[in-house]
C-alpha positions in Angstrom: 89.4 132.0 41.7 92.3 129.3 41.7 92.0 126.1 43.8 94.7 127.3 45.3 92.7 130.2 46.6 89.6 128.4 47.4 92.0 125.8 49.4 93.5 128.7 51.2 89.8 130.3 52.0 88.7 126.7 53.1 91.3 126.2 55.5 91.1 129.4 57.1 87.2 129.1 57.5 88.1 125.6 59.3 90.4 127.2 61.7 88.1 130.1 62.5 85.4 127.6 63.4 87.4 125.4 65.3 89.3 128.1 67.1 85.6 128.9 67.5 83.9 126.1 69.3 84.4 126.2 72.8 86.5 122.9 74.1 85.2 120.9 77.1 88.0 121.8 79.2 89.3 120.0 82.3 88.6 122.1 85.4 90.6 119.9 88.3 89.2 122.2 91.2 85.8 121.5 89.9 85.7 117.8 89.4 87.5 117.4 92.6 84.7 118.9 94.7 82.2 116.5 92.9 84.0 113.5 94.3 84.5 115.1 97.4 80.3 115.7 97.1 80.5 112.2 96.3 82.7 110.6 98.9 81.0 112.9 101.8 77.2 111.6 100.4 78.8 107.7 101.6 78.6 108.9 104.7 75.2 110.1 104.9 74.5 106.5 102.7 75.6 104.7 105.8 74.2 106.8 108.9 70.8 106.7 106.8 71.1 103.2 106.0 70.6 104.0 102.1 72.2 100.6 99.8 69.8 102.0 97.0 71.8 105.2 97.0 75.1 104.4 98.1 74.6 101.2 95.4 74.0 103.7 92.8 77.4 105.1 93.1 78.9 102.0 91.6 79.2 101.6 87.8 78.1 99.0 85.8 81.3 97.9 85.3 82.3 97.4 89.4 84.9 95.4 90.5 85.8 95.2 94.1 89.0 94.1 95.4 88.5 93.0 99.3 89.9 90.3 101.7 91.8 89.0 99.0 88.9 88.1 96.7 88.1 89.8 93.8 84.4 90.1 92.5 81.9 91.7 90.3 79.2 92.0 92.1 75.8 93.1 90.4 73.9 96.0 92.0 71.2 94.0 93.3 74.2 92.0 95.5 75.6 95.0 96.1 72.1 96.7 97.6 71.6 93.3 98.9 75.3 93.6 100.9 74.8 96.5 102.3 71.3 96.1 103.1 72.0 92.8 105.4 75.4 95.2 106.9 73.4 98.7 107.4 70.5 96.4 109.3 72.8 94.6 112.0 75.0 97.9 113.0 74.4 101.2 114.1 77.0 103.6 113.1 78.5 105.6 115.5 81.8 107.3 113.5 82.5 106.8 109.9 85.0 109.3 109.9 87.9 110.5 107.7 91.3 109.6 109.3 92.9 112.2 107.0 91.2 114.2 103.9 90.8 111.8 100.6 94.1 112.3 98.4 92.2 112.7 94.8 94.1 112.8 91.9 93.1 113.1 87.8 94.3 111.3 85.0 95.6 114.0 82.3 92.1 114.0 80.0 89.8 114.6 83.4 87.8 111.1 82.3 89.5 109.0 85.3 89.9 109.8 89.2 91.5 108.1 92.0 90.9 108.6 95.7 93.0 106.8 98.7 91.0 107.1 101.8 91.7 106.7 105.5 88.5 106.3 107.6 87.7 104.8 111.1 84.6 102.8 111.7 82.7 102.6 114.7 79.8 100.6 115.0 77.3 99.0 117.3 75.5 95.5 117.2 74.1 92.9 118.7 76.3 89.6 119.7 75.5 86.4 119.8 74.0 87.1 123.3 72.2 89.7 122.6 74.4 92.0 124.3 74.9 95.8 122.9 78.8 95.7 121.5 80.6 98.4 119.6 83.2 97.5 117.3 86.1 99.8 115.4 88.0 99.3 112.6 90.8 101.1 110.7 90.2 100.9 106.9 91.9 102.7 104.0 91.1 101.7 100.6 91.3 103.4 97.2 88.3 103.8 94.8 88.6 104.4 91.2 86.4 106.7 89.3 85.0 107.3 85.7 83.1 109.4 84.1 80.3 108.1 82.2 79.0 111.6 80.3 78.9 114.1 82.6 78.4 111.6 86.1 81.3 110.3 87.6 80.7 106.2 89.0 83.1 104.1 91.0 84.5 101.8 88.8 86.6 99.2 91.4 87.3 99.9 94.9 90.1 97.7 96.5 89.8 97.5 100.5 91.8 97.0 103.2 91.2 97.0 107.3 92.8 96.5 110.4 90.9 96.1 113.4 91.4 98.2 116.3 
């Protein structure tokens, strides 16, 4: 047989194989329910009071962006946070304005949602009196995926009170 022949053989074998091996392939519909699964479980995080949970959303690589100051916060800060916030409010709405525009980057390995959500919440003033409190945010989160779990990577807030 001529190396020629054998180089022909070879090749072909290669593209068989590889024509073969099923591809990971980028399934937009599906990946964009799992954030939506994500996103909706932040809700139950609040109403439940869960930092653990909703802190375990966050990469290790967070970065928020929020009142103009931007910050890494570790997850023990972050449980920490939200811990202090979920103790001193009752949540009464923490509702979707509009449904999340989600969008891909071409490979699948980054996402994006904006989000338009209303916040209303109970606590105690300075008093002692029962006061409820709204506020208008929208913010956008950014999302990677780290194997086969997707984690926010930075999330840059803004509000407007009501």
């Amino acid at each position: 047989m001529t190396a020629t022949k054998q180089l022909s053989i070879a090749i072909s074998l290669v593209l068989l194989f590889a024509s073969c091996v099923k591809k990971q392939q980028f399934d937009p519909e599906k990946e964009k329910k799992e954030i939506l699964k994500l996103h909706n479980a932040q809700r139950a995080y609040h109403f439940n009071k869960d930092s653990i949970a909703f802190a375990n959303q966050m990469s290790a690589n967070f970065i928020s962006v929020n009142k103009g100051i931007i910050s890494h916060p570790k997850k023990e800060e972050t449980i920490a946070r939200y811990n202090g916030y979920f103790s001193a409010v009752e949540f009464i709405k923490w509702d979707d304005v509009s449904e999340p525009i989600i969008k891909f980057s071409d490979d699948g390995s980054i996402a994006y949602t904006i989000v338009d959500k209303i916040v209303t919440v109970t606590y105690k003033d300075q008093t002692g009196n029962t006061v409820e409190g709204e506020t208008h945010f929208a913010w956008t989160a950014i999302y990677k995926k780290y194997g086969q779990e997707w984690k926010i990577d930075c999330v840059t807030s803004t509000e407007k009170r009501n």
